[in-house]
N, C-alpha and C positions, 0 to 999 in steps of 0.2 A: 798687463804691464807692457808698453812700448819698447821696442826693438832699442830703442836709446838708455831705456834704464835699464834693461838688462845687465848682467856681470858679462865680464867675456868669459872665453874660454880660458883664458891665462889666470881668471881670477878663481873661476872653480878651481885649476887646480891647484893654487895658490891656499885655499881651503882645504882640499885632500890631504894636502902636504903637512898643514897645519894639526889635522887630527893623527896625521902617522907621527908629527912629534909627539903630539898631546898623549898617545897609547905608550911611546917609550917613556915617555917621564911618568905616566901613571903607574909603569910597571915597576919603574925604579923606583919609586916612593914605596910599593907594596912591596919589594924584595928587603930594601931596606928601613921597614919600619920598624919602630921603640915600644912598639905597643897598640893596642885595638886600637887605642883613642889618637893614634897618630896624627898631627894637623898637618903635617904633611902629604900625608893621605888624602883627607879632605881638599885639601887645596888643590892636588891634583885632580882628582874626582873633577872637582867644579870646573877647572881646565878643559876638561874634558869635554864636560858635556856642553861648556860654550862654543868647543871647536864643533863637535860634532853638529851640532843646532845651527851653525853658522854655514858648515857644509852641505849639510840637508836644505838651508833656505838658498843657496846659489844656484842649489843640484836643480833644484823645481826650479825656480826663473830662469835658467839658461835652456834647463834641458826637458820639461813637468817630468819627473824623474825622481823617486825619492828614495832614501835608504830603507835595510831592512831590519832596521832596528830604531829602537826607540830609546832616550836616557832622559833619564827624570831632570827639566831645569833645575836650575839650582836655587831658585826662588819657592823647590816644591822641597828641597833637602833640608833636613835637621841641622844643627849647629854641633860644632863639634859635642861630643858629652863632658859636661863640668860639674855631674855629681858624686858623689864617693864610690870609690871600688866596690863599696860592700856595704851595702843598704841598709840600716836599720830596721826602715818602714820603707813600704812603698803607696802610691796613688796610680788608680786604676779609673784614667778617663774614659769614654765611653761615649758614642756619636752616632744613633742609627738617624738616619732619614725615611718619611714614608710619604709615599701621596694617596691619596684618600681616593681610590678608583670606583667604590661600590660603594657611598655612603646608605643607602637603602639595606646591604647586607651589614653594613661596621651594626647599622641603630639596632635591626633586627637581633644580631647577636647579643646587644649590650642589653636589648629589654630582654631577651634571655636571664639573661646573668643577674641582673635585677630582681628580675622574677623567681631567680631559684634562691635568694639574698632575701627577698623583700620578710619582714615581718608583721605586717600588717595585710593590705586586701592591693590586690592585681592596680587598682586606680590611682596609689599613692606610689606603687611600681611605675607606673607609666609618667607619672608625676616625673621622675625621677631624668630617664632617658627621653620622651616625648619624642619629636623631631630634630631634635640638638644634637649635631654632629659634636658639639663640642661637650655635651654630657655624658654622648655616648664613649671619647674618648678616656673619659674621666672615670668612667664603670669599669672598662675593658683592660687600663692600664694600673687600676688599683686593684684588679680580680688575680690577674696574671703578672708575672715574675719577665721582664723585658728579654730573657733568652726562649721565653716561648713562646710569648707574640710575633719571636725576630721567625722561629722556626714553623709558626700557626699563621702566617701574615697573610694567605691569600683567603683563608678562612673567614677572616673580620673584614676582609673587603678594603685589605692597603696592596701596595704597591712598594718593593723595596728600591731607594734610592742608593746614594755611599752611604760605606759605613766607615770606621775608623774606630783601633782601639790605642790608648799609648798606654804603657807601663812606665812609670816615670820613678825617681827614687827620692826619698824626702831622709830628712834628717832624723824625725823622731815621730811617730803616730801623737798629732793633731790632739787637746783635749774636747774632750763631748763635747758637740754643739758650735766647735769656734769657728767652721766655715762654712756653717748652715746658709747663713744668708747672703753669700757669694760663694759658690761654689766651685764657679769653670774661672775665678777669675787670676788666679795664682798660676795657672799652668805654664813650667818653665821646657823648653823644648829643649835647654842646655840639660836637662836633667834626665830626657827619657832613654831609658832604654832600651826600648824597642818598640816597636807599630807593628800593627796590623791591617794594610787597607782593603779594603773589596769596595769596587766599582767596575762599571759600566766602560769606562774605558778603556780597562786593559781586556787582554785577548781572551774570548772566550775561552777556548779550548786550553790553554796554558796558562793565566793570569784567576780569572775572574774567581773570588771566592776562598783564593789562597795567600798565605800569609805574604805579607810585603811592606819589608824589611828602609825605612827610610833614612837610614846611619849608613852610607855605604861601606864605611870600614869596616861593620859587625858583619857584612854579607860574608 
């Protein structure tokens, strides 16, 4: 960035100043909130972290200088919650990522598993997984229960990317079969109540692998 486009010094702190209102109104909204689901809350929250993101991006063009904290955009936050107090049913979405590091070891295991499976002769086994990565996906994830692949993953030769869980609240348990063939496509983010994310970009040492909470009011 050019010395011209830079912020000045007046405008960073014009930013600083900015986030020490945004921490008082945030606090004032959680002292005097109505309830979890406060949008008052919310709204400050998001306050918040546009002043904060706003002062981090001044901090680095004026000065390459950045904070030591980090707040979730508000493009990454849930919406307030607009489902019932008290759940009848709930929906249990679910999102692992993997990349496929060791295809040579995924096939190897899958014509395992085939082969301890197969009912007929080892040829009709190989039939089965051959060289197809995408067979072998097919064996490995219809043998095993997806919390033990999440926990056996370097075994089969993946790679864990994100993950994400949401618990969300529904009105009444769904009859048999009525959202077989759309599945993911109902998912209301007004209704979750609560997440679980693990990824790669939070901090190893304190973040990665631990639960993360995307309702900041329920924090």
């Amino acid at each position: 960035m050019s010395d011209a486009a830079q912020p000045t010094a007046a405008e960073v702190r014009a930013a600083a100043e900015a986030v020490k209102a945004a921490l008082d109104r945030h606090l004032e909204a959680v002292e005097n909130r109505t309830g979890d689901d406060d949008p008052a809350v919310y709204a400050a929250f998001n306050a918040l972290a546009t002043a904060a993101e706003a002062y981090d991006e001044r901090l680095y063009d004026r000065y390459d200088e950045v904070t030591p904290f980090e707040i979730p955009g508000v493009e990454d936050s849930l919406p307030p919650y607009e489902g019932p107090e008290e759940p009848n049913a709930l929906t249990v979405l679910i999102r692992r990522d993997y990349a496929v590091v060791e295809p040579q070891r995924l096939l190897a295991q899958s014509q395992r598993i085939a082969d301890l499976d197969r009912e007929d002769d080892g040829a009709e086994a190989a039939a089965v997984v051959g060289a197809s990565v995408h067979a072998a996906l097919g064996v490995l994830f219809g043998e095993f229960e997806p919390d033990e692949i999440a926990s056996r993953h370097k075994e089969f030769g993946l790679e864990e990317g994100d993950s994400t869980l949401w618990v969300a609240a529904a009105d009444e348990l769904p009859e048999p079969g009525e959202w077989l063939s759309t599945p993911f496509d109902q998912a209301d983010p007004g209704r979750v109540i609560c997440r679980f994310d693990v990824s790669a970009v939070f901090d190893e040492d304190e973040f990665h692998g631990e639960p993360q909470s995307a309702r900041p009011d329920t924090v």
